[in-house]
N, C-alpha and C positions, 0 to 999 in steps of 0.2 A: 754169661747173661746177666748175672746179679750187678757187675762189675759195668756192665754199660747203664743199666737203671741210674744205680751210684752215679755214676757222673752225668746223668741227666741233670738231675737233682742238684748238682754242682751249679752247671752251667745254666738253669733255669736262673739258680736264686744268683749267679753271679750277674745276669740280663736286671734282673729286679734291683741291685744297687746300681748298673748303670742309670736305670731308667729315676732314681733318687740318687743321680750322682749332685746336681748340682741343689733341688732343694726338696725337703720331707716337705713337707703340711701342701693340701693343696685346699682349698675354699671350696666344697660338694657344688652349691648352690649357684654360685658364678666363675666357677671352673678358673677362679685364679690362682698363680703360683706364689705361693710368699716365700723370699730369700729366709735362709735357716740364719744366716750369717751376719745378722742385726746387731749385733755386738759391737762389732771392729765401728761401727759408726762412734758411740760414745768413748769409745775406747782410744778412740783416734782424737778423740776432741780433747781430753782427760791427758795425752801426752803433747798434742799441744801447746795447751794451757802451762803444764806443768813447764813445759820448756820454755815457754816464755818469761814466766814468774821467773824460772830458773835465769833466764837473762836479763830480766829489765828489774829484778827486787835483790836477787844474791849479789853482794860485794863481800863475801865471806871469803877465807882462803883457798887454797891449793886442795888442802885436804877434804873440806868440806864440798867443794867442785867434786872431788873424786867419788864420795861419798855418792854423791845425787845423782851424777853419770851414773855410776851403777845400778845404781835405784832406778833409774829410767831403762836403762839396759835389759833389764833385768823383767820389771814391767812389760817392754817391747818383746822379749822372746815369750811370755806369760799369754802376751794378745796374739800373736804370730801362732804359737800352740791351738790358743782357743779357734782362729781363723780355719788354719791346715782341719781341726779334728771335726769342722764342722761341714767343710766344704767336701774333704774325702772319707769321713767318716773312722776316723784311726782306731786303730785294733788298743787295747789296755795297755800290751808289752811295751807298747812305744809310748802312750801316755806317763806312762809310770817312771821313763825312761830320762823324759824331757825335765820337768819343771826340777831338778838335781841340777841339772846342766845349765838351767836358765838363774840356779840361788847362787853359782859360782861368781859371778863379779861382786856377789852385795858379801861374800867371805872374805874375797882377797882384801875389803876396803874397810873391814869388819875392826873398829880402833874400840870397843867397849870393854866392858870386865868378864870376865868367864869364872866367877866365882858363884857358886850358889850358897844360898841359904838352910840349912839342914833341921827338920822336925826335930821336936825335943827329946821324942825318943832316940834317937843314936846319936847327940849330940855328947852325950858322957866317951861312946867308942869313938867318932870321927871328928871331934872338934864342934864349934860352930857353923865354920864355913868349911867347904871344900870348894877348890880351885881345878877344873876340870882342864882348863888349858884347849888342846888341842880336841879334847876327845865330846869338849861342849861345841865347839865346831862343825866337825864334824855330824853330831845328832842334829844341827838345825842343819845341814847339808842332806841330808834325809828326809 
C-alpha cells in the first residue's frame, strides 16, 4: 500500500514538469507564457558577430584560425548546454558532465606557457617558477 502512495507522488510531480516542459514563469495577471530560453537569442547573435569579425577582419595564420575555431566551438557547445538545460530542465550529473567536454577543443589548440609563478614562501624549496606541463592542463580541463 505504502509502495503505490510512492509512486503516485512520482507520477504527480513527473505530470508537474511535463506541464513546465516547455516554459517556467507564467504572467498571474494576463495569463501569458514567457519562453525560459531567452538566452540562445543573444547568444546567437554574439557567434554571429564573432564569425563574421572572424571572416571579414582575421588574415592571421593557420594557427591563429585554429585557435578561434575552437573558441567559437567551444562557445557554441557552452550555448547548446545552456539551451538543452533550459528547455528540459537537466539534472546536475549531466551538467557537471558537459562544459569538461565542451573546454576540449580550446586544449587541443592550447600553444601558451604552463609555467606558474610561486609565493615567496616556498620559492627557497621549489624554485621560482614551476612548469606544470600537462598537469596545468589538465586543472583548467576541470
Amino acid at each position: 500500500m505504502k509502495r503505490l502512495v510512492f509512486q503516485e507522488k512520482i507520477s504527480t510531480r513527473r505530470e508537474h514538469h511535463r506541464e513546465m516542459f516547455l516554459c517556467k514563469f507564467t504572467y498571474l495577471s494576463y495569463n501569458i507564457v514567457s519562453p525560459e530560453s531567452l538566452g540562445l537569442v543573444p547568444a546567437t547573435v554574439f557567434v554571429l558577430v564573432s564569425i563574421l569579425g572572424f571572416i571579414l577582419i582575421s588574415d592571421e595564420g593557420f594557427k591563429y584560425q585554429a585557435r578561434d575555431t575552437a573558441a567559437l566551438l567551444s562557445i557554441c557547445l557552452i550555448i547548446l548546454l545552456g539551451f538543452v538545460d533550459d528547455v528540459i530542465d537537466l539534472p546536475w550529473r549531466y551538467k557537471l558532465i558537459i562544459p569538461p567536454i565542451a573546454s576540449i577543443p580550446l586544449l587541443v589548440t592550447y600553444s601558451g606557457s604552463t609555467i606558474i609563478l610561486l609565493p615567496k614562501l616556498v620559492r627557497p624549496f621549489l624554485g621560482k617558477t614551476l612548469d606544470l606541463g600537462f598537469l596545468y592542463l589538465s586543472l583548467i580541463h576541470i
